[in-house]
C-alpha positions in Angstrom: 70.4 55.9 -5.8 70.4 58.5 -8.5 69.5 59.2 -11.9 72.6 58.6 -13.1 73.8 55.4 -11.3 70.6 53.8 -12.0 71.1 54.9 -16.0 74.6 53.0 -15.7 73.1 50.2 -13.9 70.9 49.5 -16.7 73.4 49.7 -19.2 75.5 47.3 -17.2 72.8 44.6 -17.6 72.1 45.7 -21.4 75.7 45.5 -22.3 76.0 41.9 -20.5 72.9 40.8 -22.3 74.3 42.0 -25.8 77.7 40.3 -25.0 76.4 36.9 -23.9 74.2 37.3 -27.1 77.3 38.4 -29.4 79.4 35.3 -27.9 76.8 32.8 -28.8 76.3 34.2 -32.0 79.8 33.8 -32.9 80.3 30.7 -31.8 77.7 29.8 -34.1 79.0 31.7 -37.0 82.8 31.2 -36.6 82.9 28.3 -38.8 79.8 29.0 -41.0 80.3 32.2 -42.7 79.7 30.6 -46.4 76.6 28.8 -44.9 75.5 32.2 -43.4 75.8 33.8 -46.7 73.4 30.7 -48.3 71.0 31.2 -45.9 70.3 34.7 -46.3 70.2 34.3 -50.3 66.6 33.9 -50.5 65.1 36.5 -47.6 61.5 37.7 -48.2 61.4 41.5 -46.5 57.6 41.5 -46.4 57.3 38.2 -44.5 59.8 39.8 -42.0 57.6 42.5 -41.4 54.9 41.0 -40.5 57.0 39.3 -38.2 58.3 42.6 -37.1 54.4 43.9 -36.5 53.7 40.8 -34.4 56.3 41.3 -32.6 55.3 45.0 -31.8 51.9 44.0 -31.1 52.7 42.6 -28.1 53.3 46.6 -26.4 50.3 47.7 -27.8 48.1 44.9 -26.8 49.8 44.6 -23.6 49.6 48.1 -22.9 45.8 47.7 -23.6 45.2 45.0 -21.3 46.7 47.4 -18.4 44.4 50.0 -19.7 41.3 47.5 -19.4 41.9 46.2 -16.5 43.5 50.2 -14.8 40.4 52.5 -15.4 38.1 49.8 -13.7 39.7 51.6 -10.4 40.9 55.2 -12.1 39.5 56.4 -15.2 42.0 58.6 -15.5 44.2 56.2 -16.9 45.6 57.3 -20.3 46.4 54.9 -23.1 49.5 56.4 -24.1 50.5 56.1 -20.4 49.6 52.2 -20.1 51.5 51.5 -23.3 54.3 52.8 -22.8 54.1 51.0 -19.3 54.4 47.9 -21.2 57.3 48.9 -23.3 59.1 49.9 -20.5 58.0 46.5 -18.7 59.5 45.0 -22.0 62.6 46.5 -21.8 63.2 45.6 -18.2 61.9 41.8 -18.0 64.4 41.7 -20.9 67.6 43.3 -19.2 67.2 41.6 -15.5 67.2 37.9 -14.9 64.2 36.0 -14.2 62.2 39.1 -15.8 62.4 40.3 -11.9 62.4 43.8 -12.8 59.1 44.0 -15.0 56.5 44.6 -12.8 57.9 47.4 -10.7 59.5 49.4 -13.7 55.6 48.9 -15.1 54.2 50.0 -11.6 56.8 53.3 -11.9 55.1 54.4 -14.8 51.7 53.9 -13.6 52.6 55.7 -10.9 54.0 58.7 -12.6 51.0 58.7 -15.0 49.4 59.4 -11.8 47.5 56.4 -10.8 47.4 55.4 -7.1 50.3 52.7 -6.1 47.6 50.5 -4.3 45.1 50.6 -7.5 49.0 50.0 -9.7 49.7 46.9 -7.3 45.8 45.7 -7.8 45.7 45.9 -11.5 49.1 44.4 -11.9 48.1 41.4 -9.5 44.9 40.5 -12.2 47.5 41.7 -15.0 49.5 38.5 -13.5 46.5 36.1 -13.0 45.9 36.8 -16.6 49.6 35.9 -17.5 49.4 32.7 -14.7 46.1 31.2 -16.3 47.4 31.5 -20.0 51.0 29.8 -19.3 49.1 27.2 -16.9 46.1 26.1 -19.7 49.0 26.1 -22.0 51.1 24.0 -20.2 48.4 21.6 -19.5 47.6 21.4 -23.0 50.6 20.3 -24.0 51.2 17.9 -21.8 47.7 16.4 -22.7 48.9 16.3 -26.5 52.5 14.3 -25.2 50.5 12.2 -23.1 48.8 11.0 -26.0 51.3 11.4 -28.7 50.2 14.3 -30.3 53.4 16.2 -29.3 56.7 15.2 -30.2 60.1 17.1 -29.5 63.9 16.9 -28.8 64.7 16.9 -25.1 63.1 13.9 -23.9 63.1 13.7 -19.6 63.9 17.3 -19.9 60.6 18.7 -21.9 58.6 16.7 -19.4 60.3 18.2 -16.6 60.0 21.4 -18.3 56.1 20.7 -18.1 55.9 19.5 -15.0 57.2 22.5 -13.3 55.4 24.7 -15.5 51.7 23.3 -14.1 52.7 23.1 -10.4 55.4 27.0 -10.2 52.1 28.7 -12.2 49.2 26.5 -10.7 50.2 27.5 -7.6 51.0 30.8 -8.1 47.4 31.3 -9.3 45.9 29.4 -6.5 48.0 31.5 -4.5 46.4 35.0 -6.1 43.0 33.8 -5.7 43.2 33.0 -2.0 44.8 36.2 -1.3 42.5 38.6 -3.0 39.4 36.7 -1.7 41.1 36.1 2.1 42.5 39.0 3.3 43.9 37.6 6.7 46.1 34.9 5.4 48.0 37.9 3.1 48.2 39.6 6.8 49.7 36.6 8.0 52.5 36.0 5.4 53.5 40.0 6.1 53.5 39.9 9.4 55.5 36.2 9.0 57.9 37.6 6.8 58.3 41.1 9.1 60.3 39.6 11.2 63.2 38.8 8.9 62.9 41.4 6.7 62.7 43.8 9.3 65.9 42.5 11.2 67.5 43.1 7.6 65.9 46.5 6.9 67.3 47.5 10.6 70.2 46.8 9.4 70.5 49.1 6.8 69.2 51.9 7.7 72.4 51.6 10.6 74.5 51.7 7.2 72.4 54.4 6.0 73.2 57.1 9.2 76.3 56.6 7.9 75.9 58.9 5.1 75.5 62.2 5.8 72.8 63.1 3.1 70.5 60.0 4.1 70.9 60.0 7.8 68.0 62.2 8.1 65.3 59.5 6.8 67.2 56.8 8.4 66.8 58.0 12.2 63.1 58.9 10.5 62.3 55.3 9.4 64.5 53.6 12.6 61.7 56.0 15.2 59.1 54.4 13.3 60.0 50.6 13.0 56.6 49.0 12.7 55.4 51.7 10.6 56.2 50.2 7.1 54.7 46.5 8.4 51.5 48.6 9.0 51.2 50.4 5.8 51.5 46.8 4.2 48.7 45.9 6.2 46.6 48.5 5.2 47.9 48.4 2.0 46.1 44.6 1.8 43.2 45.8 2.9 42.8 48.4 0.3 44.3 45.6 -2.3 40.8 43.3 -1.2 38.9 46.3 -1.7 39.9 47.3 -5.4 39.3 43.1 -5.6 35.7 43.1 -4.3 35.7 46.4 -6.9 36.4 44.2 -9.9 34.2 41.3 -8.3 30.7 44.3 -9.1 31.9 46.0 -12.2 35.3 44.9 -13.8 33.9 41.5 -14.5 34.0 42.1 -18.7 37.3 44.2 -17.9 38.9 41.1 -16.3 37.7 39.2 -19.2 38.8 41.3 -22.0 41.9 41.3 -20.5 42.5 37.7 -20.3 41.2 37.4 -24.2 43.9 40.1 -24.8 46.4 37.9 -22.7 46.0 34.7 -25.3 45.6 37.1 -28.6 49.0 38.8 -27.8 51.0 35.9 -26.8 49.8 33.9 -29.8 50.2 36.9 -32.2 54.0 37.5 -30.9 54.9 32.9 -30.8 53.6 33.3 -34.6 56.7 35.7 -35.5 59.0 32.3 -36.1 56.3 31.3 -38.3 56.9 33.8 -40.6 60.3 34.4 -40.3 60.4 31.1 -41.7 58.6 32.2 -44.6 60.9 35.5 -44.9 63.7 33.0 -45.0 62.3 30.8 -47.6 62.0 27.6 -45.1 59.3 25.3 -46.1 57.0 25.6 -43.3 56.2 22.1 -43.0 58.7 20.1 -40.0 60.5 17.3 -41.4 59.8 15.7 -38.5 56.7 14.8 -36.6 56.0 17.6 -34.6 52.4 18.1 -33.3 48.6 17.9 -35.1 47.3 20.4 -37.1 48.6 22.9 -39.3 52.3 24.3 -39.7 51.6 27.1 -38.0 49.8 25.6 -34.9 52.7 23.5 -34.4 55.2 26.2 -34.7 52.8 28.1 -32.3 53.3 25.5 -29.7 56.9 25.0 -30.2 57.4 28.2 -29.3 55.1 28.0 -26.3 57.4 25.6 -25.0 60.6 27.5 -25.5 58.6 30.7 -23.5 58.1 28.2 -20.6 61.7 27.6 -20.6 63.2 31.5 -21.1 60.5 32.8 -18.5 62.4 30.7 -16.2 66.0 31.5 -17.6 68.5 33.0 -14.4 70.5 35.1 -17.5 69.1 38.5 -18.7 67.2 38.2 -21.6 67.2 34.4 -21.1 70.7 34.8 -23.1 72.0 31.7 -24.2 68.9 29.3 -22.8 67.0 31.0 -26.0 69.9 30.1 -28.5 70.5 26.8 -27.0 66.5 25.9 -26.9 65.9 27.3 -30.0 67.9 25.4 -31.8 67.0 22.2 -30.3 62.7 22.6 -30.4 62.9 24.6 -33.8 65.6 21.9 -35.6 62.2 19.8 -37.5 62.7 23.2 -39.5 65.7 24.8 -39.2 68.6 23.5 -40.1 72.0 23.7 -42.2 72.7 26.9 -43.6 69.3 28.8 -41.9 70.1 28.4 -38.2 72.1 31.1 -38.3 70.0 33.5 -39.7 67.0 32.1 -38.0 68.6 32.6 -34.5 69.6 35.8 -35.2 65.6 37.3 -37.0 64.0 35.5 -34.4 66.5 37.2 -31.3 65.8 40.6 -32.8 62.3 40.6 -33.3 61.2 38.2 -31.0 63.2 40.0 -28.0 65.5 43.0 -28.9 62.9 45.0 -31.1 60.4 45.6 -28.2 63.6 45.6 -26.1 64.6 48.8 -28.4 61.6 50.2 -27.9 61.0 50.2 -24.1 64.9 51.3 -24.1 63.9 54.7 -25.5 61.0 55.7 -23.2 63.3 54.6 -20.6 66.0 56.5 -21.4 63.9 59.4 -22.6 62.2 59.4 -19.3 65.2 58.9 -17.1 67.3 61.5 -19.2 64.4 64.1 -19.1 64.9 65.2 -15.9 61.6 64.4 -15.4 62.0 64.5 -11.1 64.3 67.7 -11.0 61.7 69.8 -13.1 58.8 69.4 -11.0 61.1 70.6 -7.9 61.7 73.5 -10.1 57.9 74.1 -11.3 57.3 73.3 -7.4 59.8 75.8 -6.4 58.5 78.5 -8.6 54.8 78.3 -7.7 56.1 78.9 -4.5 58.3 82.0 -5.5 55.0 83.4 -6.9 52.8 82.5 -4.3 55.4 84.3 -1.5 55.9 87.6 -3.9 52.0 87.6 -4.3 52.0 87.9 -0.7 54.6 90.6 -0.2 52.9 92.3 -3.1 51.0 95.7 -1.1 48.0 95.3 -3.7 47.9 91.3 -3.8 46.0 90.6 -0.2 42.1 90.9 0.1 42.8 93.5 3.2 45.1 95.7 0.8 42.8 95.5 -1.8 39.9 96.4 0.7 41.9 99.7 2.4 43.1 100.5 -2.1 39.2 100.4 -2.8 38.5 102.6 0.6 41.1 105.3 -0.5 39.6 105.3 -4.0 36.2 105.9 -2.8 37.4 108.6 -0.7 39.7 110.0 -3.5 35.8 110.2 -5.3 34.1 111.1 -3.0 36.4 114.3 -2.0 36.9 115.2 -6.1 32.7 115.4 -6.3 
């Protein structure tokens, strides 16, 4: 695949996820253009902003915690290089469904920055265990408040549901991480389990591949080689429990920094309703029960229920499930002639402006040509290199024979 199919592949998914965005909108603000026009009467800019810096925070801080936990196994990292990592990640969980493309477009900046793929796939695997534990203690938290009737929204069976699948798809998952850093042979096992298929399937296209003149080269490589990429994997783990046992002696406070990071961020970017409410001049207080404490601890945990539900969305950029759910957990304040307006603050800052963001360094770095100048700068250090060789003065035994001929040269003029 090349630069430019994959830069029309991604604007394919972007221009879905706007249109699916743009269709609910409408059909939200066919029939209440006056009501629109009400709602927006009252708009505070500077509460928006701070919205809009919460909302921002969540690449910075995100790109930190990559940082953190990253120079634990190479120093080298840069922060400008794990930030934008996390933009990019942004842009891409936002643009393919289920978020499925986040950690590998992260991993491809990592990588380019110039950090090992193993140490990338290491850091990103505590990276997730950090992201696992928060949604898990969150979930569980929440269904402890409902349990005891501290918690009370629209959705009924489904919010439990909701819950319920939360705890056991992330309480696994985490169980899961834990038992394959700290036991390297049951990781083996599930590669060498899942070889099999895979490999039947990988055969099979790289037949598909000799096809094409330009690729057949690597395909008849690869198809000489067939247990070859099953055994990098299995090196791959063993290096993967040895960056683990790394962290287990010295990236102890990283770890923990990082999950401290993991709860400030995701807090900081569920309190940008809050204050969108404020920009919009909504009282802040529910009509409604919702949960204990202050307005904007319940709003907090409203929204930490709708994240549950758009990290599991199958559309890109959980398009429509985050209309459709906000407008049913966020109705004890939103209502009438703001749910418009609401819907639309809270999709741009709350998604599309970090979106925006990771867009450009994608595009910048896709449209930079990045790959085919470092063929050329390749290309010309070896232009130099061979016309240093053919150069008569360039060798040492040329240089040796020039300084011979000028000692004679002095020798004979004294």
């Amino acid at each position: 695949m090349n630069r430019a199919t994959l830069i029309r592949g991604i604007q394919v998914v972007v221009t879905l996820t706007l249109a699916s965005f743009a269709y609910v909108l409408y059909s939200e603000i066919h029939d209440k253009q006056e009501s629109l026009a009400a709602g927006l009467a009252h708009v505070r800019p500077g509460w928006l902003l701070v919205g809009a810096v919460l909302a921002l925070q969540e690449g910075v801080f995100g790109g930190l915690r990559i940082w953190v936990l990253g120079r634990v196994l190479w120093p080298g990292l840069s922060f400008r290089t794990a930030v934008t990592s996390e933009f990019v990640l942004m842009f891409c969980a936002g643009v393919t469904p289920g978020q499925a493309g986040a950690a590998p477009s992260q991993a491809a900046v990592l990588v380019h920055g110039g950090m090992r793929l193993v140490d990338v796939a290491t850091a990103e695997l505590l990276t997730a265990s950090c992201t696992v534990a928060f949604f898990l203690l969150s979930a569980l938290t929440l269904f402890a408040l409902r349990q005891n009737g501290m918690l009370v929204m629209h959705g009924g069976p489904q919010i439990e549901w909701l819950l319920f699948f939360t705890v056991a798809m992330f309480g696994s998952a985490l169980v899961a991480l834990i038992v394959a850093a700290a036991y390297p042979p049951l990781l083996k096992a599930i590669v060498r389990a899942l070889s099999v298929p895979l490999g039947g399937l990988l055969r099979a296209a790289l037949l598909g591949a000799r096809r094409v003149l330009r690729l057949r080269a690597r395909a008849d490589a690869a198809l000489a080689a067939p247990g070859a990429m099953t055994a990098r994997l299995l090196r791959s783990v063993d290096e993967f429990h040895e960056g683990f046992r790394v962290y287990m002696r010295r990236g102890k406070r990283a770890y923990a920094a990082a999950l401290l990071l993991t709860f400030g961020f995701f807090w900081s970017r569920f309190a940008v309703a809050y204050f969108i409410l404020l920009g919009l001049g909504i009282p802040t207080s529910p009509s409604t029960f919702v949960s204990v404490g202050p307005p904007i601890v319940q709003v907090v945990l409203t929204q930490t229920l709708l994240n549950f539900a758009l990290y599991m969305s199958p559309t890109p950029g959980a398009s429509g499930v985050a209309e459709l759910g906000s407008n049913a957990l966020m109705s004890p304040w939103v209502q009438g002639a703001f749910v418009v307006p609401y819907i639309v603050i809270w999709r741009v800052l709350a998604l599309f402006l970090c979106m925006f963001v990771g867009g450009i360094y994608v595009f910048r770095y896709l449209g930079a040509d990045v790959l085919e100048e470092r063929v050329k700068q390749t290309e010309a250090e070896k232009r130099a290199l061979m016309e240093a060789a053919r150069a008569p003065d360039a060798s040492p035994a040329n240089a040796h024979e020039g300084g011979e001929e000028t000692a004679g040269r002095r020798q004979g003029v004294g």
